[in-house]
FIGU-543447 format. One record per residue: residue in three letters; y, z, x of N, C-alpha, C in turn. Coordinates in steps of 0.1 Angstrom, whole numbers, plus 5000, padded with zeros to 4 digits. Example, Ala and Ser with C-alpha at 12.3 -4.5 7.8 and 13.67 -1.06 7.14 Angstrom:
// residues 2
ALA494350785132495550785123496750785132 SER497850715128498950715137500050795129 
// end
This chain:
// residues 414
UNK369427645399370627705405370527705420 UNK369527755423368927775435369327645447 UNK368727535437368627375445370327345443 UNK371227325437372227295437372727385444 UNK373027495451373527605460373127535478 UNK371727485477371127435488371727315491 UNK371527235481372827095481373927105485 UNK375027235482376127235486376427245499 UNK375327355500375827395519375427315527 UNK374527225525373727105532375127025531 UNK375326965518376726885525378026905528 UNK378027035530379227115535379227105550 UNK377827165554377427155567377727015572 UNK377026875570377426765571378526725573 UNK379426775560380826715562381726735577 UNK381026915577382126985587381626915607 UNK380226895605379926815613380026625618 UNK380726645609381026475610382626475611 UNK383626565613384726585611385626535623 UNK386326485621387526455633387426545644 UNK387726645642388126735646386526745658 UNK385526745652384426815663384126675669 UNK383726565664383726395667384626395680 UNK386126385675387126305683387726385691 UNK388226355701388826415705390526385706 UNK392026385705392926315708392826215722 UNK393226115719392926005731394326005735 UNK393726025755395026035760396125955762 UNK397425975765398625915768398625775779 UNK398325675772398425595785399025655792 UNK398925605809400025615818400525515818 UNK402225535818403225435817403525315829 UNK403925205830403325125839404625165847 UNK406025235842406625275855407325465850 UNK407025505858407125635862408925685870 UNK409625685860411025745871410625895876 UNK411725825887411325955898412525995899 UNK413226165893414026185892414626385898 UNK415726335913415326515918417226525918 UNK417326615913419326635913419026805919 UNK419726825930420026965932422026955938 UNK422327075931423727125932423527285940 UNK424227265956424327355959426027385971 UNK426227545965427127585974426927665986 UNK427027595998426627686009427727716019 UNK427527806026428327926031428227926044 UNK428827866058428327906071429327956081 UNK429328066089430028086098429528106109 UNK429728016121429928006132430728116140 UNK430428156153431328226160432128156169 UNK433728146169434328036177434527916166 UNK434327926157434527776149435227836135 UNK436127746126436127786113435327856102 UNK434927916092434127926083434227816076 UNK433727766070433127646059432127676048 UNK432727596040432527596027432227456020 UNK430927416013430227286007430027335997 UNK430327285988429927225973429427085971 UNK427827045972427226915970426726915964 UNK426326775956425826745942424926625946 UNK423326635946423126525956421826495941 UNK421626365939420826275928419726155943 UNK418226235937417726155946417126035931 UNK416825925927416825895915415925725922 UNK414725745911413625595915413225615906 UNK412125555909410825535902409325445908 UNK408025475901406925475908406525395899 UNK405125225900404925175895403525235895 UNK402825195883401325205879400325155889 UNK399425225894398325135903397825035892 UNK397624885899397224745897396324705905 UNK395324705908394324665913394124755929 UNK395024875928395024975942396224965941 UNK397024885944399024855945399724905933 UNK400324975943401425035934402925015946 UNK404325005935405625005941405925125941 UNK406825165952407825345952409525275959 UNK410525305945411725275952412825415951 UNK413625415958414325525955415625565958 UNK416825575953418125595959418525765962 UNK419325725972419225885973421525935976 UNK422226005970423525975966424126105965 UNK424726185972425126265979426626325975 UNK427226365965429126365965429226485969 UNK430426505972431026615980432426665971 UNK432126805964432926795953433926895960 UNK433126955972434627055981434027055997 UNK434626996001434226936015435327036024 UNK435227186023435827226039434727276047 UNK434027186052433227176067433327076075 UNK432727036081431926966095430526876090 UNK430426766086429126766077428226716091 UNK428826716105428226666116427626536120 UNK428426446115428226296115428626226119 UNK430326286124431026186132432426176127 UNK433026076131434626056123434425976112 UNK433625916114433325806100432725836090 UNK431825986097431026066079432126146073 UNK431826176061432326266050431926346052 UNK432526496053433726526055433726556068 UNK434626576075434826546095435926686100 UNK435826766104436626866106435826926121 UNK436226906132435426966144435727096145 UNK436827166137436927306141436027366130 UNK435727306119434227396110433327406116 UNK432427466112431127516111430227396106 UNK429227376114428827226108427627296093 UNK427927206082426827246072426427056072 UNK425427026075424526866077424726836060 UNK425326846056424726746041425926646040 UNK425926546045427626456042427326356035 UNK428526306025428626226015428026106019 UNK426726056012425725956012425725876001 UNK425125736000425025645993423925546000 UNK422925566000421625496003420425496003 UNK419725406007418025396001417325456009 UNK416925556000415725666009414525636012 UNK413425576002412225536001412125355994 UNK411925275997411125185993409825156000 UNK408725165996407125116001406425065990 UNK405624985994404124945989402724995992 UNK402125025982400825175986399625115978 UNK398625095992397325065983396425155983 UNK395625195974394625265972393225235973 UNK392225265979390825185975390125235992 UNK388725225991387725235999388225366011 UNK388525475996389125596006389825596017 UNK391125516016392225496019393125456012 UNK394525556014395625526011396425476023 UNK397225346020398025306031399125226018 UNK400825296032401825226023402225176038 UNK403625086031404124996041405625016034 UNK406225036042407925086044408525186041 UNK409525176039410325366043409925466035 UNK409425556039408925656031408925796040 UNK408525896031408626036038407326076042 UNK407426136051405726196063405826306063 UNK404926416062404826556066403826556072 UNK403226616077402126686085401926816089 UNK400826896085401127036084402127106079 UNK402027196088403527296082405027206087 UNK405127116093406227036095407127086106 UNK406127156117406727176128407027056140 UNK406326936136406126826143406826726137 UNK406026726124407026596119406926616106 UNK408426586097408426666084409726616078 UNK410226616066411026516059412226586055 UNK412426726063413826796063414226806057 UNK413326866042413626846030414326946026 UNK414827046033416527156032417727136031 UNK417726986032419226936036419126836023 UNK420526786016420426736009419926586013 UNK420026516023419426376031418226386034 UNK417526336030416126386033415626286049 UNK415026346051414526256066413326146063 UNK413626036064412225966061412425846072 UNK411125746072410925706080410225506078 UNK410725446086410425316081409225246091 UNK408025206084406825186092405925186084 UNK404625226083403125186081402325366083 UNK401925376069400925476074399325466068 UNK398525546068396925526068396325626066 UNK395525686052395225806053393625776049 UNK392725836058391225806051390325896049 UNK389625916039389126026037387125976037 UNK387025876041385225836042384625936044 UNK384626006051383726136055383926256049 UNK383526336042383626416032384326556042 UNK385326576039385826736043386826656054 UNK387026546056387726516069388726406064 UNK390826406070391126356065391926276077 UNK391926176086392426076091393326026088 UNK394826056098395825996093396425936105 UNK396825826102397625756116398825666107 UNK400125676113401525676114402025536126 UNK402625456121403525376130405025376123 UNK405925436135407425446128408325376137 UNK409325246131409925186138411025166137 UNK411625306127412725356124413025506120 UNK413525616123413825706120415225746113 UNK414825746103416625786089416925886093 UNK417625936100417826096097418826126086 UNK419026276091420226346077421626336077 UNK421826276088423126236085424126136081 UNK423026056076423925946069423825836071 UNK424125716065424225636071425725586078 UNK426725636075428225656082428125736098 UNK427125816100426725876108427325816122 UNK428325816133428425786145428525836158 UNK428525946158429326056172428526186171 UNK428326256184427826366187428326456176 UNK427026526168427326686165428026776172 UNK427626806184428026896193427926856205 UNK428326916213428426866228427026926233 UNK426026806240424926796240423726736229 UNK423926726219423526656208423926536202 UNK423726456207424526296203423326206198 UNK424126106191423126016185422426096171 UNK423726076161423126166149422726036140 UNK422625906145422825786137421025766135 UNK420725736126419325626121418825586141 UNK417825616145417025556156416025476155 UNK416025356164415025306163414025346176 UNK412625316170411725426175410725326179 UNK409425346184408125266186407025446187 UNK406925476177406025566174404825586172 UNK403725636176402325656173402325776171 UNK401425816155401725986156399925946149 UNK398426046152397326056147397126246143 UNK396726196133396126336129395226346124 UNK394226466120393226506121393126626109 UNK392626656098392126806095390926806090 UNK390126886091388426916086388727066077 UNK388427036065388127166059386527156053 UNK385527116064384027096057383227226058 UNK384127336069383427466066384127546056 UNK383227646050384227716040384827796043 UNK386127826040387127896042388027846052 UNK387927766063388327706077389127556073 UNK389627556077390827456081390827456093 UNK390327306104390327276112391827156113 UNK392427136126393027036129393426986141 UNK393726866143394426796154395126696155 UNK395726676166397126576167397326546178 UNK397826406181398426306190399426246185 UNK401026256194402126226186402426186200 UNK402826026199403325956210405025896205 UNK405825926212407225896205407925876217 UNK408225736211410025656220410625596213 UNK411825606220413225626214413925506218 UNK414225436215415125296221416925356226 UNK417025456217418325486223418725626224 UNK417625736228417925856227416625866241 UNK416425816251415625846258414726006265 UNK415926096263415626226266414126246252 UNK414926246242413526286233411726226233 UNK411626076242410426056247409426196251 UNK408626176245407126276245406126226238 UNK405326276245403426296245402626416238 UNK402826446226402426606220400926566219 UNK400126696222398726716220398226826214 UNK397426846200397727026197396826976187 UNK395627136185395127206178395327296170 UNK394727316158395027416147394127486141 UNK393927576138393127666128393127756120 UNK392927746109393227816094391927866089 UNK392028006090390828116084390628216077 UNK390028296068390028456062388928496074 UNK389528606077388728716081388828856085 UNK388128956079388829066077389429076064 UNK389829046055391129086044392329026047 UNK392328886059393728886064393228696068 UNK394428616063394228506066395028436082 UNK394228356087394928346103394928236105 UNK396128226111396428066118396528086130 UNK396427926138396727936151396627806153 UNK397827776165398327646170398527646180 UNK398027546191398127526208398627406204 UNK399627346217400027246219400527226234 UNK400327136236401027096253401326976250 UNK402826956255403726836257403726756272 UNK403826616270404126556280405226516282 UNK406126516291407726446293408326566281 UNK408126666283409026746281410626756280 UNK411426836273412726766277413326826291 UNK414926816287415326816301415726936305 UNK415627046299415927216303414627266315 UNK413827146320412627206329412727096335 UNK412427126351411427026361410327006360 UNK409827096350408227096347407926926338 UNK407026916343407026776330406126796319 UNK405426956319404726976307405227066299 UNK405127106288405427266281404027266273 UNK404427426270403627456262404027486246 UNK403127496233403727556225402827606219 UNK402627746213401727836204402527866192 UNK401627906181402227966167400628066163 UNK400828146159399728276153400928296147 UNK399728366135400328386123399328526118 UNK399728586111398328676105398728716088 UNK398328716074398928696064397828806059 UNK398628926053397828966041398228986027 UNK397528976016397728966000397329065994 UNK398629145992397929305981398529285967 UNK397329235961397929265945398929115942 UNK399929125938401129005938402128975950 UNK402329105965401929135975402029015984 UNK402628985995401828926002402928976021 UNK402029036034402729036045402528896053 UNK403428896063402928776075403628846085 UNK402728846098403728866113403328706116 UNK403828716125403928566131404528566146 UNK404228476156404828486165404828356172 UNK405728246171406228146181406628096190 UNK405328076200406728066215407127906217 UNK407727866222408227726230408427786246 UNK407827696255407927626271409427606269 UNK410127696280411427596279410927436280 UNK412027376271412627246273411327186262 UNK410327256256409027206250410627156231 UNK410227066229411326976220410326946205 UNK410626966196410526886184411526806176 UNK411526686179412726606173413026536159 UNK411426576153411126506143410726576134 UNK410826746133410426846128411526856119 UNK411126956105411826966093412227176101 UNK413327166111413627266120414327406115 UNK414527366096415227446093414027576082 UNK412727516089412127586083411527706095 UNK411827666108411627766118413027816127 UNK412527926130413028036140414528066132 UNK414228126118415328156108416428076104 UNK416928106092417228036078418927996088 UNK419628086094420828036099420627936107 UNK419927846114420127786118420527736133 UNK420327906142421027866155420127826168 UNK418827776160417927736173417927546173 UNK418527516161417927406157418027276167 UNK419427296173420127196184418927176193 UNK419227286203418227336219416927296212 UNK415827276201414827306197414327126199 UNK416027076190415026926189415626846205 UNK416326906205416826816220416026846233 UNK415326966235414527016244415527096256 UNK416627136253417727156262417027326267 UNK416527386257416227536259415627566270 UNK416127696268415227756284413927846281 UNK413627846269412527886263412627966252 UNK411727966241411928106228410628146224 UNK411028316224409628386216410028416207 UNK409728346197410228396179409028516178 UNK409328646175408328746167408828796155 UNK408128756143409028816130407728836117 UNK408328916111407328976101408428926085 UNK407228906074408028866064407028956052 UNK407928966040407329016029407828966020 UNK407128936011407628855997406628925986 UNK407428995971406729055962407929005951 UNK407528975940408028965924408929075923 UNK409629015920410529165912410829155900 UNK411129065894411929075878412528905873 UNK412028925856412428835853411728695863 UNK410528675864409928565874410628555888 UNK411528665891412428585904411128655919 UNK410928565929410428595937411228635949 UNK411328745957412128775968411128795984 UNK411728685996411228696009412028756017 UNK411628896024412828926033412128886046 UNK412828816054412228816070413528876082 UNK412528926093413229006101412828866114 UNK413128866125413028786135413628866149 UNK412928856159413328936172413028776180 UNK414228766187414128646198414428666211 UNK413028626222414028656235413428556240 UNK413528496253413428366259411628336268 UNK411228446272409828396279408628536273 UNK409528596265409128756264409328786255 UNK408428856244409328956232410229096235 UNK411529016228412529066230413329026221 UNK414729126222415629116213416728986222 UNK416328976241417128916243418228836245 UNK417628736236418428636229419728696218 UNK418628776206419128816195418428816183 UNK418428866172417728926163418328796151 UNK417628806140418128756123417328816113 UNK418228816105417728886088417828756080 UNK416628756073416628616064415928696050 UNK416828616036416428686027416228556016 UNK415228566003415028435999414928455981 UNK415528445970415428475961414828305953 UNK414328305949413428185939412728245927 UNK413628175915413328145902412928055897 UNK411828005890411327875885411827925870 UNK412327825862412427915851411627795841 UNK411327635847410027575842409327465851 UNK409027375844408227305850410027205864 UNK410827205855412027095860412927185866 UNK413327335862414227355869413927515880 UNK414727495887414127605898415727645908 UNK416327765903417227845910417127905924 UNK417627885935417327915950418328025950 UNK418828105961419228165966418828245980 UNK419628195993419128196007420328256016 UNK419728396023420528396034419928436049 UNK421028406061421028376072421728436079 UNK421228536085422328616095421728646110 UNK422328566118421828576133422728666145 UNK422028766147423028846159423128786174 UNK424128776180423528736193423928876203 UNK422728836212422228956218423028946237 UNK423028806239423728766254423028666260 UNK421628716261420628626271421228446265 UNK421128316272421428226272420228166266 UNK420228096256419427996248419227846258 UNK420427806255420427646261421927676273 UNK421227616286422427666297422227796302 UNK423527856305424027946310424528066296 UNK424927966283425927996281424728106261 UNK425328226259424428276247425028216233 UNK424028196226423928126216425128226203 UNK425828146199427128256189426628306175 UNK426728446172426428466160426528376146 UNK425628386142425928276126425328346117 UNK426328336106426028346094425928256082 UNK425028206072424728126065424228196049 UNK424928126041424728196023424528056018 UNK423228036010423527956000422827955983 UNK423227885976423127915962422827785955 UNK421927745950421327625947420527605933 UNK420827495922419827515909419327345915 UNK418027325912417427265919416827215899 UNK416627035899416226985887415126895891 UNK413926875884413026735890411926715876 UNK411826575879411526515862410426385870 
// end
């Protein structure tokens, strides 16, 4: 009895060891040799201008491609990008030939589009990635150069880029752009606003290099050279030069950015500016604070920056910022973002602006940010924008007009 008992468990044991289940494992999903690339967001937004109409957008914008399989390093990226306008009372700031055209609205930038966002070719191999034609660039936080991805037109850019990572902790990127898409269209013809002209696609002769080292721990090191001309917007010609650094210390994570421009724009006789960003971030719990403080050199310009992500959500620095018209800004603002319910995440930011100095000078804004993911594809926005103006003059003589901005957005990507 004994021996037949011993037999059993012996090939019980066996069996359970030789079993699928401990052996095999499920073998994974090929990857498909083409990959669609699929982003639809529907949003209603809200802006009031002082001196101009209120306005009102209802857009429905389908960015819609797809990405081929790497082949020996090469892979294809194509992509349409298609814009309707299902209640067009604004200013979509494009011209008489964009959809929709109303000079007494309030400009809200998203106008009825039908065109190719991305097409490139991207190779992979010997720790480098390099593609070749129109495609989207960020760099850092996108105060330089960034794909303005707030607006339903995304900003991207036609040229050659180069990313190399040989050296372990260090990542080399160099940029040639010999076209700039912007967001307004391609119908795009006539000044935004008086002082802001040339909302059309630019051709450019661009050199942008960058730099980050994360080989010490915790530190994020960086740097940049951004050489930019304009064939038909000459004022925006500059020479940017700027350092960065990203650290914990103390309980509190810190950034910091120097930069000095050359051929600064035209609000200075100066031909240099300067530009700084500090930041100071702390994390309690689910928790998180930031102060922050950003100045611009008058006339110091970012033309190529995704601009709706600085100096608050309304929108009234953005003109004077990329054109370099300003007479200078000290953004000082503190933010807080904590969970509240049902996954929804809430940012309130406060912003004090005055021109060489912290101050209310300029004028103050309240920015408030509600975001729901509810999976991997869909994601609910809610954003608002309220700018006081205080008197002091932004760009000119003349003070920049209160604005107010609401928007409401379900956001889909596959």
């Amino acid at each position: 009895m004994k021996t037949k008992v011993l037999l059993f468990l012996s090939t019980a044991s066996l069996l359970h060891a030789g079993s699928p289940e401990a052996e095999f494992k499920a073998a994974p999903k090929p990857e498909p040799w083409i990959k669609p690339l699929v982003d639809i967001r529907m949003r209603y937004e809200y802006g009031d201008i002082d001196g101009l109409d209120q306005s009102n957008a209802l857009t429905i914008r389908e960015r819609l491609g797809f990405k081929t399989k790497k082949f020996n390093g090469f892979s294809l990226l194509a992509e349409g990008e298609f814009t309707q306008v299902p209640v067009g009372d604004y200013n979509s700031g494009g011209g008489k030939l964009a959809y929709p055209y109303d000079p007494e609205n309030t400009v809200i930038a998203d106008p009825r589009t039908s065109e190719l966002n991305q097409a490139l070719i991207s190779y992979e191999g010997f720790d480098t990635v390099a593609k070749v034609g129109r495609q989207k660039i960020v760099y850092d936080n996108a105060a330089f150069i960034g794909d303005v991805i707030w607006r339903q037109n995304q900003q991207t850019f036609d040229g050659i880029t180069l990313s190399n990572k040989s050296i372990p902790g260090l990542t080399l990127d160099y940029a040639y752009i010999g076209q700039v898409n912007r967001i307004f269209g391609n119908e795009a013809d006539s000044p935004l606003t008086a002082g802001f002209s040339n909302v059309q696609d630019l051709e450019s002769s661009i050199h942008l290099l960058h730099g980050s080292y994360t080989g010490i721990k915790g530190v994020t090191l960086g740097g940049y050279a951004y050489l930019m001309e304009f064939d038909d917007r000459a004022s925006w010609d500059n020479n940017t030069f700027g350092v960065s650094a990203k650290g914990d210390l103390l309980g509190l994570t810190l950034f910091g950015e120097l930069a000095i421009q050359d051929e600064a724009g035209i609000a200075t006789a100066e031909d240099t500016a300067w530009y700084t960003h500090l930041t100071a971030t702390k994390v309690l719990g689910k928790q998180s604070f930031t102060l922050g403080l950003e100045y611009l050199d008058a006339g110091f310009q970012t033309p190529l920056a995704t601009l709706h992500a600085f100096n608050g959500w309304a929108d009234a620095f953005i003109g004077g910022r990329a054109e370099g018209t300003h007479n200078g800004l000290a953004d000082l603002y503190v933010s807080h973002t904590i969970p509240i319910f049902y996954g929804i995440k809430w940012t309130n930011v406060l912003h004090a602006y005055g021109d060489s100095g912290i101050s209310t000078g300029i004028g103050w804004e309240y920015n408030s940010l509600l975001v729901k993911k509810f999976d991997d594809h869909f994601t609910a926005i809610a954003k608002l924008g309220l700018f006081e103006s205080e008197g002091d003059p932004f760009v000119g003589k003349k003070a920049l007009p209160t604005t107010a901005r609401v928007s409401i957005e379900l956001n889909y990507t596959f």
